[in-house]
C-alpha positions, 0 to 999 in steps of 0.5 A: 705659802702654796698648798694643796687642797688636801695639804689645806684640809690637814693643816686646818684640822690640826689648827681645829686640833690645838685650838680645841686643846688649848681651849680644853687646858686645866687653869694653872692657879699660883701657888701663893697669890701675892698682892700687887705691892709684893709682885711690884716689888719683885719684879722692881728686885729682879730687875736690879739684882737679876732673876736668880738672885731674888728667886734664890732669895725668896725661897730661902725666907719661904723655906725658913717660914715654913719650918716654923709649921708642924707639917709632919701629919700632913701628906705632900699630896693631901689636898684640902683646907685646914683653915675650917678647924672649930675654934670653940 
């Protein structure tokens, strides 16, 4: 690939540029954390019966199981830890 010495210049500075905001990105933890059995057998699930059907199946038994919990009093934008509440 030919280029310039400006054209050189620009494309390492916007290759400093995207290595700078790669480097700068906020980690993105999961949701759930599932063992390695349980993702194991996901993607062994996915592989027979195809992507949608399992995502289609794992989101209906997570939505019944959280409909089992009183969530009322609790803002979808609330963050923290209720796992901390005294149990004396």
């Amino acid at each position: 690939m030919k280029a310039t010495e400006l054209e050189t210049k620009r494309f390492d500075k916007a290759l400093d540029e995207i290595l700078d905001l790669f480097n700068n990105l906020e980690r993105d933890d999961p949701i759930i954390h599932f063992g390695d059995d349980v993702i194991e057998n996901i993607e062994r699930a996915k592989k027979k019966y195809g992507d949608d059907m399992v995502d289609e199946k794992i989101n209906t038994v997570v939505r019944e199981m959280l409909s089992w919990l009183d969530l009322d009093d609790i803002d979808g934008e609330e963050e923290g830890n209720n796992e901390e509440e005294d149990d004396t």
